[in-house]
C-alpha positions in Angstrom: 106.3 94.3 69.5 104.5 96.9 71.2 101.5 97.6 68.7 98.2 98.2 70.8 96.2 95.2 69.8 92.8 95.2 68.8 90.4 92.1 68.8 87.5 92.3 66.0 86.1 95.2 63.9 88.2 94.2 61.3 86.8 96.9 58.6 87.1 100.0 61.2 90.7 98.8 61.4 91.8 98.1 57.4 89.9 102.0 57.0 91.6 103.6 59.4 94.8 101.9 58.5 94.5 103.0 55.1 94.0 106.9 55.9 97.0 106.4 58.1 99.6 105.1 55.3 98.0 107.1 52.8 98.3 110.7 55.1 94.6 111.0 54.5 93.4 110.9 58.0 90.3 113.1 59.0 90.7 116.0 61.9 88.0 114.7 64.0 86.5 111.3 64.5 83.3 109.9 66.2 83.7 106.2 67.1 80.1 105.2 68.4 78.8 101.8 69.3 77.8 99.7 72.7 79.4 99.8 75.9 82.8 97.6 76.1 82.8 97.2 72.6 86.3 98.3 72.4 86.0 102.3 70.9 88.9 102.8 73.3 91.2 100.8 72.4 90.4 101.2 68.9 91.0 104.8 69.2 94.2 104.2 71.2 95.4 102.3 68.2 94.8 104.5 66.0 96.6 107.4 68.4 99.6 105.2 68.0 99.4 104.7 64.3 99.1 108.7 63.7 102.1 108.8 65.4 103.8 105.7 64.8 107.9 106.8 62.7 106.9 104.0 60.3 103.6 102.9 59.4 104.1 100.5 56.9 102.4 97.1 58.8 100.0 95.2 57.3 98.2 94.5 60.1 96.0 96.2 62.7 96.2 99.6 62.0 99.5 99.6 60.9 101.7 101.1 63.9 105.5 99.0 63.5 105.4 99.0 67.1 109.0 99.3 67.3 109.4 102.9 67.4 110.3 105.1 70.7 106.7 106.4 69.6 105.1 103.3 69.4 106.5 101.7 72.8 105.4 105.2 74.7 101.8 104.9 73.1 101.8 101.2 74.6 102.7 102.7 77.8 100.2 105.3 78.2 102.8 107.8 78.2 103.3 109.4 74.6 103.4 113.6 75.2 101.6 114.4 71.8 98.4 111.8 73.1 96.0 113.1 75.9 92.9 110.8 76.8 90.0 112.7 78.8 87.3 111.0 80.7 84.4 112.5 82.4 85.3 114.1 85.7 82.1 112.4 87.6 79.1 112.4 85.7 80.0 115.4 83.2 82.7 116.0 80.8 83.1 119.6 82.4 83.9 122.7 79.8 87.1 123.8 82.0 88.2 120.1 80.3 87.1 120.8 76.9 88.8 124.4 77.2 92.1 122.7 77.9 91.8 120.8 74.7 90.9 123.6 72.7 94.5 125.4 74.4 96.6 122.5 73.9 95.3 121.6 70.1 96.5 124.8 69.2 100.4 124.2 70.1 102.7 122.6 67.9 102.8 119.0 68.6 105.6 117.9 71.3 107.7 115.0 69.3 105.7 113.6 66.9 103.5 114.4 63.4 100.1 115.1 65.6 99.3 115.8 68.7 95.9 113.3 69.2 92.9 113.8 71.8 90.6 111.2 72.4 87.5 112.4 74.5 85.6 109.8 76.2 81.9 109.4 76.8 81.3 112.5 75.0 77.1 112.0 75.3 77.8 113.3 78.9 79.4 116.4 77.9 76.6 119.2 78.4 76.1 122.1 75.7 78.4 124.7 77.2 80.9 122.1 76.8 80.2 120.7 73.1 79.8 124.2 72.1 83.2 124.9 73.8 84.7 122.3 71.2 82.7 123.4 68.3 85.4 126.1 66.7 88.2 123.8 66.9 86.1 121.1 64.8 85.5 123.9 62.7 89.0 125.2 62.3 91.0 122.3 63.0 94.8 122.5 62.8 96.3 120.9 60.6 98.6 119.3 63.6 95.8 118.1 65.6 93.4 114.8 65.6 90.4 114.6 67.7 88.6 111.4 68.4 85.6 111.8 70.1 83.4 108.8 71.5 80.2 108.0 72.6 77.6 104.7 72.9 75.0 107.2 73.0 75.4 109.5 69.7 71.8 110.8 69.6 72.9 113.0 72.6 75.0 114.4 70.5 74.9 118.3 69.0 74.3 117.7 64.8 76.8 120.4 64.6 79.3 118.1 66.4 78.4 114.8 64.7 78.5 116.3 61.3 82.2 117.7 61.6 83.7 114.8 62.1 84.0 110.9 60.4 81.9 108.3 62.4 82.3 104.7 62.6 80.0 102.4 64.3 81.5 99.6 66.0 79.1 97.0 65.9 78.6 93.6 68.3 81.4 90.8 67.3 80.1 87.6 66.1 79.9 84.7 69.2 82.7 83.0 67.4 85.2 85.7 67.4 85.3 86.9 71.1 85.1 83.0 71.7 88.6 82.4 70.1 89.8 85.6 71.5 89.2 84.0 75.0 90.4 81.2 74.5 93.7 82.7 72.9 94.4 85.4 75.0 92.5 84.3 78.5 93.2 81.2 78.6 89.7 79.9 79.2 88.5 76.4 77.8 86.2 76.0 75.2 82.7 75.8 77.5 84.0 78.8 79.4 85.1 80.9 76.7 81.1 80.0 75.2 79.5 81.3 78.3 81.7 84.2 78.8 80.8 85.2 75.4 77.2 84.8 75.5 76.7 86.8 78.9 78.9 89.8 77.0 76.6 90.1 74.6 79.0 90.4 71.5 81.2 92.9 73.7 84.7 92.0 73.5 85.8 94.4 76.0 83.1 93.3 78.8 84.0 89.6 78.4 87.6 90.0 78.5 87.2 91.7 81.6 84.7 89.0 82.8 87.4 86.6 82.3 90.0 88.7 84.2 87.9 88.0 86.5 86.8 85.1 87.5 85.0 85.5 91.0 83.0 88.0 88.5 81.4 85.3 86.1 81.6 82.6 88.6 79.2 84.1 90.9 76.7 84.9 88.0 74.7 81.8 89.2 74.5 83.6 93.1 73.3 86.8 91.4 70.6 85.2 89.1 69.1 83.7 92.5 69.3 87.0 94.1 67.1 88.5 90.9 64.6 85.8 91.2 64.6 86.2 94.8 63.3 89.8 94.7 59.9 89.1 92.5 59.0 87.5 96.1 60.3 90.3 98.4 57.8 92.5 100.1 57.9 96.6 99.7 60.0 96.7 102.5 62.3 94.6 101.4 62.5 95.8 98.4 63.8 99.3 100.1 66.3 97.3 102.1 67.9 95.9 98.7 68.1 99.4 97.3 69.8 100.4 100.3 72.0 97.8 99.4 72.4 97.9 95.8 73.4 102.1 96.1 77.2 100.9 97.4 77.6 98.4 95.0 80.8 98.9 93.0 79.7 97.3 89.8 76.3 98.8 89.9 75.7 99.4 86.0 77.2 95.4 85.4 74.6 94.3 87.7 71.7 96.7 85.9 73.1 95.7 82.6 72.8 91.9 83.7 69.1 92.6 84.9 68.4 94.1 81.5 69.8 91.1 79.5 68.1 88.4 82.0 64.6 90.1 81.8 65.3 90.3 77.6 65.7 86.5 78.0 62.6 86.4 79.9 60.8 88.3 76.7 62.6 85.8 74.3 61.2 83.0 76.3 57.7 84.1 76.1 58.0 84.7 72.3 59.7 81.0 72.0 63.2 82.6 70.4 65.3 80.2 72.6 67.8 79.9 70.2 68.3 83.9 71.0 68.3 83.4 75.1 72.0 84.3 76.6 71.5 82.7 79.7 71.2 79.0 78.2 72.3 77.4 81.5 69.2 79.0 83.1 66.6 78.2 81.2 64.4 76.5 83.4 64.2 79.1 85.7 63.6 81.3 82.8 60.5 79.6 81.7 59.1 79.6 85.2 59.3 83.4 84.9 58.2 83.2 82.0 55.4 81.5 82.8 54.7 83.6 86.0 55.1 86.9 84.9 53.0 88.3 82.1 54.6 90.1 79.0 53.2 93.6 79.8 55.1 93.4 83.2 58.6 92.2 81.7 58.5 95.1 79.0 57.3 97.4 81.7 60.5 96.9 83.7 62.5 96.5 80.8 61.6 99.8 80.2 62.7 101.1 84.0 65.8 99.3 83.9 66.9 101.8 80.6 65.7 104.5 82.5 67.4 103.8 85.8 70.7 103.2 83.8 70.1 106.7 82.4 69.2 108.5 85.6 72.1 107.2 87.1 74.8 108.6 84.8 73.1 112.4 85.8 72.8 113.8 88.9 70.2 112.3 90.5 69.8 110.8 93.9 71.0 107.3 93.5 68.7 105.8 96.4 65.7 107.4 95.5 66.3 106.0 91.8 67.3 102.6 92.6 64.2 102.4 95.2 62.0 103.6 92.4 63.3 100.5 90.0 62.8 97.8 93.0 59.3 98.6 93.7 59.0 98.5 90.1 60.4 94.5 90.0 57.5 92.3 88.8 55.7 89.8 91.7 55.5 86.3 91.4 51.6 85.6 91.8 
């Protein structure tokens, strides 16, 4: 069985599954929702299913997985699929002009010939625009599946044209059996993993492929708590730092949901707080740091994230956000 599985978001799949088996599929699709949520591999899924020889299953979104078209889709290496990413920061318009060339051939060996365009929000106007007229004149060959975590960056005219399902967070229970099914990981484990992803199934399954990842969470969390004492200076120096991390947005996103539990601690919502097994250090933020300054850099964390997928000086931006860190009194 070679079906691309896909964990969760159970009503996106029984929808799309229907459209599939009853040849009612849309031209163009917008799947939307957070980060590592799995719009991907969703819309992978659904690549194979349009293409899938016989999709009669009952389950996922209906691919046999059987098929010469269904194992190539597993592998990555189906002719009548093309997956483009952003080349950098942008999705560029010589990218977007090769879809619009190649949507209007005849599909290589199978019914459609599917794109799937990720990150779309960083594809600037000369680029959407680029797109617009095959959304508007689609063939009747061709599938487009366009998506984005950040759809109010999108052009109306693009949004409007095509069918768009929002993938939401899965509930704590559901990525928790998945990890514990899949990865392996025992039952306190799987809980944590699952509470630092934030009800993103793809971000804790990678978490749990690796392990030195999660596992040095605890060294991290001391390093943020660390830098409320640094002075200006060293502040600077940890920028310096923090520009050739690898994992930089992980460790911003990890900032953002530590501070949120800072919030959530001052407002006494603990049964909300992700970090559970830092709660004492927590509340001694909490305590230390006054509300106005914790939504302040809230604030500068979003913005950072922002800056940082444009072309802006990453120093500069990252220096910027440490001298913005609140200061333990």
């Amino acid at each position: 069985m070679t079906a691309i599985q896909v964990f969760g978001h159970a009503w996106a799949q029984r929808l799309l599954r229907r459209a599939v088996q009853q040849q009612a599929t849309r031209h163009a699709y917008l799947f939307t929702g957070p980060e590592h949520i799995g719009k991907t591999t969703l819309a992978r899924a659904f690549a194979q299913a349009l293409t899938c020889e016989n999709p009669t299953r009952e389950e996922g979104l209906g691919a046999c997985g059987h098929c010469r078209s269904c194992r190539l889709a597993h592998e990555g290496m189906h002719p009548d699929h093309r997956v483009f990413e952003p080349a950098g920061q942008q999705l560029r318009i010589e990218q977007i002009r090769e879809v619009v060339r190649e949507a209007a051939l005849s599909p290589v060996s199978s019914r459609y010939k599917v794109f799937i365009i990720t990150a779309f929000e960083r594809a600037n106007v000369y680029a959407a625009n680029a797109l617009l007229k095959t959304l508007e004149e689609p063939s009747a060959t061709t599938r487009i599946i366009l998506i984005s975590h950040q759809p109010s960056g999108l052009l109306d005219t693009i949004i409007s044209r095509c069918q768009q399902l929002r993938l939401r967070p899965l509930p704590e229970h559901e990525i928790a059996e998945v990890l514990q099914s899949t990865a392996g990981l025992d039952a306190p484990s799987a809980r944590r993993l699952t509470r630092l992803s934030h009800g993103r199934i793809g971000r804790a399954l990678t978490m749990a492929q690796d392990p030195a990842s999660w596992q040095s969470y605890d060294q991290r969390v001391q390093e943020l708590d660390a830098i409320l004492t640094y002075s200006p200076a060293q502040r600077l120096a940890y920028a310096q730092r923090m520009e050739k991390d690898e994992q930089l947005e992980r460790t911003l996103q990890e900032w953002l949901l530590w501070w949120r539990d800072v919030l959530l601690m001052q407002y006494h919502v603990h049964d909300r707080i992700l970090n559970q097994e830092h709660q004492a250090l927590l509340a001694q933020q909490a305590q230390a740091v006054p509300t106005s300054q914790v939504r302040r850099f809230i604030r500068a964390i979003l913005e950072t994230v922002q800056y940082l997928r444009q072309n802006v000086n990453r120093r500069l931006a990252l220096e910027a956000l440490l001298l913005k860190v609140p200061e333990k009194p």
